[in-house]
C-alpha positions in Angstrom: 12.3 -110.6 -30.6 13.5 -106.8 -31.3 14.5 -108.6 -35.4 10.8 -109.5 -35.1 8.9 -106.2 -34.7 10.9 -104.6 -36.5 9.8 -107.1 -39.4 6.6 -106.7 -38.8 6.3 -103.0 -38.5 8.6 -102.6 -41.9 6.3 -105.0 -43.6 3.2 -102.6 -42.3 5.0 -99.4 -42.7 6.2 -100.6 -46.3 2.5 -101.8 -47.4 1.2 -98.2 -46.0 3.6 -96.6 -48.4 2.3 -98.5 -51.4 -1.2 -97.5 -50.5 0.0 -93.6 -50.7 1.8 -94.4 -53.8 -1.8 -95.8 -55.0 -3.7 -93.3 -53.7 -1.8 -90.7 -55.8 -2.1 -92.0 -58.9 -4.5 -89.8 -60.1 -2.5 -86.8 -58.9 0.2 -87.7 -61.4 2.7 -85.0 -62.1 6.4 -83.6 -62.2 6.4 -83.2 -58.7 6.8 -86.4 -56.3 3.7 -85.9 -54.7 3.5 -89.8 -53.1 7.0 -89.5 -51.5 6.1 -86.2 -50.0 2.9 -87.3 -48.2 4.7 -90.4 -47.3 7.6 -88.8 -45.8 5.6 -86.3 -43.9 3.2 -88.9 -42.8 5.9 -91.0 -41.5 7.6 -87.5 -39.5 4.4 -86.7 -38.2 3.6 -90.7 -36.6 7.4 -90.7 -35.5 6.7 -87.4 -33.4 3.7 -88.7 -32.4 4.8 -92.0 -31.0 7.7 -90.2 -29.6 5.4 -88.0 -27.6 2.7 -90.0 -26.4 5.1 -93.1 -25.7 8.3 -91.4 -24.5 6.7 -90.0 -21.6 5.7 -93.6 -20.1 7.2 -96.2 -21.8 4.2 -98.7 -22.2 6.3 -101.5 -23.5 9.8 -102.8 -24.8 7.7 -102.9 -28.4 7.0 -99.7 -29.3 10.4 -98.1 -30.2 11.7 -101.1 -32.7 8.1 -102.2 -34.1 6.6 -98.7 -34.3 9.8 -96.3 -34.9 12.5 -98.0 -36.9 10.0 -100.5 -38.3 6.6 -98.6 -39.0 8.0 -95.1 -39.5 11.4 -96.6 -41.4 8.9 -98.7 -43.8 6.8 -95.6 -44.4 9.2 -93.1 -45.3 11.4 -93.3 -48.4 14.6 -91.1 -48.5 15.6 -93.5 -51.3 12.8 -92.4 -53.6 12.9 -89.0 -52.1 16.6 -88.6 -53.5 16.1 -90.6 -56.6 13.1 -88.3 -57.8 15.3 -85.2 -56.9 18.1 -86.7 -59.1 15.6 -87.4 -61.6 14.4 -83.2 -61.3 17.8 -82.2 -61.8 18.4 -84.3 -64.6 15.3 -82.8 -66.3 16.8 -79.4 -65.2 13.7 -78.9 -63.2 15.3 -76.8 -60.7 12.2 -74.8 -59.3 10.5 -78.0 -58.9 13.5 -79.7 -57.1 14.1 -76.7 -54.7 10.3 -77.1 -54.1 10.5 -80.8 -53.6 13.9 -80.3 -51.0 12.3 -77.4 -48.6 8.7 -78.5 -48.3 10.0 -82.6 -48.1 12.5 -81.5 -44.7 11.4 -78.5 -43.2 8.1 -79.8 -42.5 9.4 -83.1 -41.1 11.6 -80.9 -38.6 9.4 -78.6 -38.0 7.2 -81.8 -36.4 10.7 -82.4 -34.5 10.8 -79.2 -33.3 7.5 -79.0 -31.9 7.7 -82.1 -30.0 11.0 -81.4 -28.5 9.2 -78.1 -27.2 6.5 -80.2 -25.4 8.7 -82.8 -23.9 
């Protein structure tokens, strides 16, 4: 059953990456914008979930559909490294820096604040 939701919840998670991706278009530049909102998206429902359903476990479902499925279909660390190699490649080194810190220290900083509530 786990094989299951976590099926379904990639298949969501992966559609609701697209749709950022989409979204973006217009926002076309040199800087990965799509992966970034993805990826923080994706820390900030993972904190959330780990919050709000950690506390009282409503159901055997939540962590494989919601966490590995949802959040792992959401984020991309694939695409996140691919567009840094692609930065460095271009010698864009301000721009990958940029990309690095504001990509991860967000996302742990969503961590950090949840492990401080729990």
């Amino acid at each position: 059953m786990n094989y299951l939701l976590v099926f379904l919840g990639g298949g969501i998670g992966s559609m609701l990456r697209f749709g950022v991706g989409k979204a973006c278009v217009k926002w076309t530049s040199a800087f990965p914008i799509a992966t970034l909102i993805s990826n923080f998206l994706a820390c900030i429902l993972f904190t959330l979930i780990l919050y709000f359903w950690t506390k009282d476990l409503r159901g055997d479902w939540v962590l494989p559909f919601a966490l590995v499925g949802l959040c792992g279909g959401f984020s991309t660390f694939s695409t996140f490294s691919f567009e840094n190699f692609q930065l460095y490649q271009q010698a864009s080194y301000g721009l990958l820096l940029l990309n690095i810190l504001i990509s991860i220290l967000p996302g742990m900083f969503c961590f950090y604040w949840v492990s401080d509530k729990m």
